[in-house]
N, C-alpha and C positions, 0 to 999 in steps of 0.2 A: 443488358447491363453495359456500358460504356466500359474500355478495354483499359481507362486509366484504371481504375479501379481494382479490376483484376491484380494487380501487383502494387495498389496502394500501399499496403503492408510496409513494406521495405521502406519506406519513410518514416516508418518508427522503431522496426527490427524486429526480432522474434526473440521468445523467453517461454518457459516454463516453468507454472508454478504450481507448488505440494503444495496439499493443505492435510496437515496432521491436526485431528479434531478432536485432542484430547485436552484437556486441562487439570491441575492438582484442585483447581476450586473455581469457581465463575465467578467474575466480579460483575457484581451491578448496575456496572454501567455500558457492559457489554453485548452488543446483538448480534456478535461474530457467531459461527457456526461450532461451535467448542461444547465438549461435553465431559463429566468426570465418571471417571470407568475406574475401578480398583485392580484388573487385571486388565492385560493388553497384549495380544499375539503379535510378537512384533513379525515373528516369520512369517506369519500370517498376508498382517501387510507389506512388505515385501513382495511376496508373490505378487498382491493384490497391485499393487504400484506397477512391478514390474509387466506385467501383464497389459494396463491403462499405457505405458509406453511404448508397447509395440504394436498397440493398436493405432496409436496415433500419429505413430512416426511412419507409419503406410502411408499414410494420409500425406507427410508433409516431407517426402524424401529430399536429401541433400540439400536442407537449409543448413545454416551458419546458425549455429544454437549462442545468444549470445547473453545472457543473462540463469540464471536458476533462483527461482526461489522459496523457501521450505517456512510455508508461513501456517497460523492455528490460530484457536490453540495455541498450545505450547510446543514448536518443535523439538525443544532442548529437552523434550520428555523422549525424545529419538535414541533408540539406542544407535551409538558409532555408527555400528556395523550397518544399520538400517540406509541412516545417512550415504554412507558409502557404493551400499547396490544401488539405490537408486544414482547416481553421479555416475557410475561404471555404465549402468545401464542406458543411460541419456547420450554418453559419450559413443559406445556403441551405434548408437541409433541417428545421430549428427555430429555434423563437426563441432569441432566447439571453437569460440574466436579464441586469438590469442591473448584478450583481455578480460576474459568471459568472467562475469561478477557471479557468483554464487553465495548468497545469503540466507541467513540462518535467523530466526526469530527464537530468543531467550528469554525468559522469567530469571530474576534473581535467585528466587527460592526454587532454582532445580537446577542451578551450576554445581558443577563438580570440574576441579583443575584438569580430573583424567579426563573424562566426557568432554571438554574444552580442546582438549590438544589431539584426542579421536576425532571431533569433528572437522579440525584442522590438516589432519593425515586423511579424511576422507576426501579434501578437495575443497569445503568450503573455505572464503577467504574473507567473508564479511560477516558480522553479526551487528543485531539489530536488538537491542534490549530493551523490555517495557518495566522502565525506574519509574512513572508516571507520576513521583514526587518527592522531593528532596525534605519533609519531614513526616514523622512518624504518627502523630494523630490522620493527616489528611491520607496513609496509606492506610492506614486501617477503616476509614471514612468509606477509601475507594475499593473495600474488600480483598486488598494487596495480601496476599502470606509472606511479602519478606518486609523486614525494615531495612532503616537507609544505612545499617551497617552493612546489613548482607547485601543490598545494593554496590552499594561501592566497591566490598572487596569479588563481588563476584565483577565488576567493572575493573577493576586492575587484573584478573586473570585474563579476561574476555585481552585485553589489552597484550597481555604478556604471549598471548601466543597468534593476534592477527595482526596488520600492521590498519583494515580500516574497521571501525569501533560504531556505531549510530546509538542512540537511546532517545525514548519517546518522556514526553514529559505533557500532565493536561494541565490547563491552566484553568480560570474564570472558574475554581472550586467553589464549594461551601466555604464560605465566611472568608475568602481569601481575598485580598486590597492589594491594591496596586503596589504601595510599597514591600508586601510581602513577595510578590511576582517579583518584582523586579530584582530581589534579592535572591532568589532561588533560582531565578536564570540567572544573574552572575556568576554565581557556583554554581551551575551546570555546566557554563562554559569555561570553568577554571578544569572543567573532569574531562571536556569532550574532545576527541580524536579530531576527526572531519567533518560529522556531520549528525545536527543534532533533530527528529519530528516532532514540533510543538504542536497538541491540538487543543483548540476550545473546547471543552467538557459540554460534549450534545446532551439532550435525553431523548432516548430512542426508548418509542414504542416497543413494549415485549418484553424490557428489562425488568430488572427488580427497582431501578432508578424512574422508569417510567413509570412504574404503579405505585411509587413512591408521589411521584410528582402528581401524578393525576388523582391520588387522592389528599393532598394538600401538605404532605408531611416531609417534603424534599424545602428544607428552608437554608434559608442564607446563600443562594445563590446571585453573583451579579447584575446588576439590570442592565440593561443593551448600553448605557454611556458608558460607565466600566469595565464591560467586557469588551468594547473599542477602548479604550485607551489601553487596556495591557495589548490587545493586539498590535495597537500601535508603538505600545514601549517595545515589545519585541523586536518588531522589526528594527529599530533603531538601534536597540541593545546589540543584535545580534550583529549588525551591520557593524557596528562600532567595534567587533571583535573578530570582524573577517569571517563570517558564515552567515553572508548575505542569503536573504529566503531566492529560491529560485523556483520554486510552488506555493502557492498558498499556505499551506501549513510544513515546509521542509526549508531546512538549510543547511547548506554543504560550502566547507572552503572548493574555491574554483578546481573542478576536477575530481570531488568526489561526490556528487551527485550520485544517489542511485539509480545505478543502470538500468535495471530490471524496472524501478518505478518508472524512468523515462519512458519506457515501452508503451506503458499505460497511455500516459501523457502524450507521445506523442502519436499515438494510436497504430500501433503496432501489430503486430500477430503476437498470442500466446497460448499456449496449451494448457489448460488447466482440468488435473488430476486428481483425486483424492474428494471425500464427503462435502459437497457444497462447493465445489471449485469451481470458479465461471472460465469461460474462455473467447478469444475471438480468434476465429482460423479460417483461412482464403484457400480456398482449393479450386481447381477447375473454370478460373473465373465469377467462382460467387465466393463471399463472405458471409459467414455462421457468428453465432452467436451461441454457444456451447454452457450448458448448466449440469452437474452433475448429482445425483441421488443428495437431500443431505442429510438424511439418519445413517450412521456409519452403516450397521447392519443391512440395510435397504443397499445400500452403495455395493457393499461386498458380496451381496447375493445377486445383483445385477453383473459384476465384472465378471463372475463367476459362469453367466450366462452370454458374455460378449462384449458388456460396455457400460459402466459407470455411467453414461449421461442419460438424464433424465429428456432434456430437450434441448433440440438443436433447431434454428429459425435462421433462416436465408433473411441478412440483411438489404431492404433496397440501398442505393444511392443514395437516399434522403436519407435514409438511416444512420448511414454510415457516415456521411454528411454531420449531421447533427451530433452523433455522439464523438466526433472532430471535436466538434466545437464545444462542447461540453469540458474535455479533455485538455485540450489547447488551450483553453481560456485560464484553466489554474495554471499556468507556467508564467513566467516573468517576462518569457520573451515571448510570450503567447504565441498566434498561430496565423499560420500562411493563407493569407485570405485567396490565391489562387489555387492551392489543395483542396479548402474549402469548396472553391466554385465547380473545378472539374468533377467532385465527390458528387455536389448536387446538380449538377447543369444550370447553376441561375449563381450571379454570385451574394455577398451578404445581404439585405433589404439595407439599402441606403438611408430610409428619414429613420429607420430605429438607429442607425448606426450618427445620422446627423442629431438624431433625440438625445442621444445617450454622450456623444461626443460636448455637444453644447452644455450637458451638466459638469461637465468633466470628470467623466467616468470611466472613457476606453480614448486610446490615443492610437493613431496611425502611422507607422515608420517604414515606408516604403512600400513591402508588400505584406506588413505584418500588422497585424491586430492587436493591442496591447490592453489590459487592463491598467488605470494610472493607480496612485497611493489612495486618493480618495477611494477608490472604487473597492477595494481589495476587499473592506468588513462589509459589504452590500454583493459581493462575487455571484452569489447562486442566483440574486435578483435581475444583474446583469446579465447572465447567462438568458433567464427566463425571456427575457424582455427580445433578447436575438433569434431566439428558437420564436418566439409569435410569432415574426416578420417572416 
């Protein structure tokens, strides 16, 4: 393996992410790894957590731990205290930078003001909250348990005791029209702190949405000219109110981009802990590709014996290469086409990159590779068409 590669990593930094896989109830259109349990040990997990980070902090001694993130499920189902060993324990086990983002993902319907200001004494400084809609039929649509009362005012607590705020919003609903989007992202961004994740409503295979769809009874959904044009009001809206996208589906005023997502993005190391958590981690000159058990029970009886991961796979170059480009491609300032090249030893295929330039689809700005506005509702096509070459 070429020796760049070995410490590729540090071009996107390192993070840690939980995944708490419980949930108060599934929604529909979800094929996250989330599950509803009526009783839950949280000492349990703890141990179980605690345990997953000293296994992996062998592995990765004396990095700059620079992001955390406690994603589900629902992690606001965490008790404090949970929150808190895991952060004590992480800090043990690396340094942490002096700007280190630690976020928290919340459901409405499971805030509580104390549980708020516990997970703010445990260390976290971000919270990341799934509103996914500003009225009350289309959350009940979307299988939500809270409405947009208890959205908002659990949003001004979230507010009252962190100083950075995010919430997710889907768009391209049942029966939803352009001028209702565009009204419900105005007041989104009348409520939002820094930084707000808009996504297009998928349907994924495995849901209750996909067997919805696939047996003909998921109606009133957008047709592709529609659900491009709210994409494209978004971005304009957003931009008009200073939370330019800076991903494909995020936007942040300048400087509160999430850190931890950047890691992703810009293809990073991360540790991931907890039922179903992925990970990529560079040891010894090779990079891993880390999966962990994802039936909680399975998971727990594995840590129990050594280690939560199901499978670990040695990336090549090309690998590693490609899912660069994968990565890099959603960002706005897209990616380093000479990272790129050292990753793979060849750099991009030129006539796709001359095919795809002469549509006006990806633009070049010195050594960077950019998606332009045409290209953005076509992304994963453009991706597709770089990885053939």
């Amino acid at each position: 393996m070429p020796a760049v590669s070995a410490e590729d990593w540090r071009n996107g930094g390192f993070g840690l992410y939980v995944h708490w896989p419980f949930c108060q109830a599934k929604c529909p259109y979800c094929d996250f790894n989330s599950h509803v349990s009526r009783e839950i040990d949280q000492t349990a997990w703890v141990r179980d957590y605690l345990s997953e980070l000293r296994r992996t902090a062998a592995e990765t001694p004396g990095r700059v731990l620079n992001a955390i993130f406690f994603g589900g499920g629902t992690p606001s189902l965490m008790a404090p205290e949970t929150v808190a060993a895991v952060i004590d324990a992480a800090r043990s086990h690396w340094p942490f930078a002096n700007d280190i983002e630690i976020t928290l993902e919340a459901n409405p319907g499971s805030v509580e003001a104390g549980r708020f200001a516990g997970y703010r004494d445990a260390g976290v400084n971000r919270i990341s909250m799934g509103v996914q809609a500003l009225n009350d039929a289309d959350l009940r649509r979307l299988g939500r348990i809270h409405t947009v009362a208890e959205a908002r005012a659990a949003f001004d607590i979230a507010r009252a005791c962190f100083d950075r705020v995010s919430f997710d919003l889907i768009y391209a609903r049942q029966e939803q029209n352009l001028a209702d989007w565009q009204a419900e992202l105005r007041q989104a961004l009348s409520m939002a702190v820094d930084h707000l994740s808009l996504y297009q409503l998928t349907i994924e295979q495995g849901t209750a949405f996909g067997d919805r769809y696939n047996a003909g009874k998921l109606r009133g959904l957008p047709d592709d000219d529609l659900a491009a044009d709210m994409y494209f009001a978004t971005q304009e809206i957003c931009e008009a109110a200073g939370l330019p996208a800076y991903e494909v589906s995020n936007h942040a005023r300048p400087g509160a981009e999430s850190r931890h997502n950047l890691i992703y993005w810009h293809y990073g190391d991360y540790i991931g802990i907890g039922p179903g958590a992925h990970g990529r981690i560079s040891i010894a000159g090779q990079r891993f590709a880390t999966e962990c058990h994802r039936a909680p029970g399975l998971w727990t009886q594995a840590v129990a014996v050594g280690s939560g991961e199901s499978v670990r796979t040695v990336l090549s170059p090309q690998d590693q290469a490609n899912e660069y480009l994968m990565m890099g491609m959603r960002l706005k300032e897209g990616l380093d086409m000479g990272r790129f090249a050292a990753l793979y030893g060849a750099p991009l295929p030129a006539e796709r990159m001359d095919y795809l330039s002469d549509l006006g689809m990806i633009e070049v700005d010195g050594n960077r590779l950019m998606v332009t506005e045409d290209g953005w509702p076509i992304l994963n096509a453009i991706i597709r068409e770089l990885l053939a070459g």
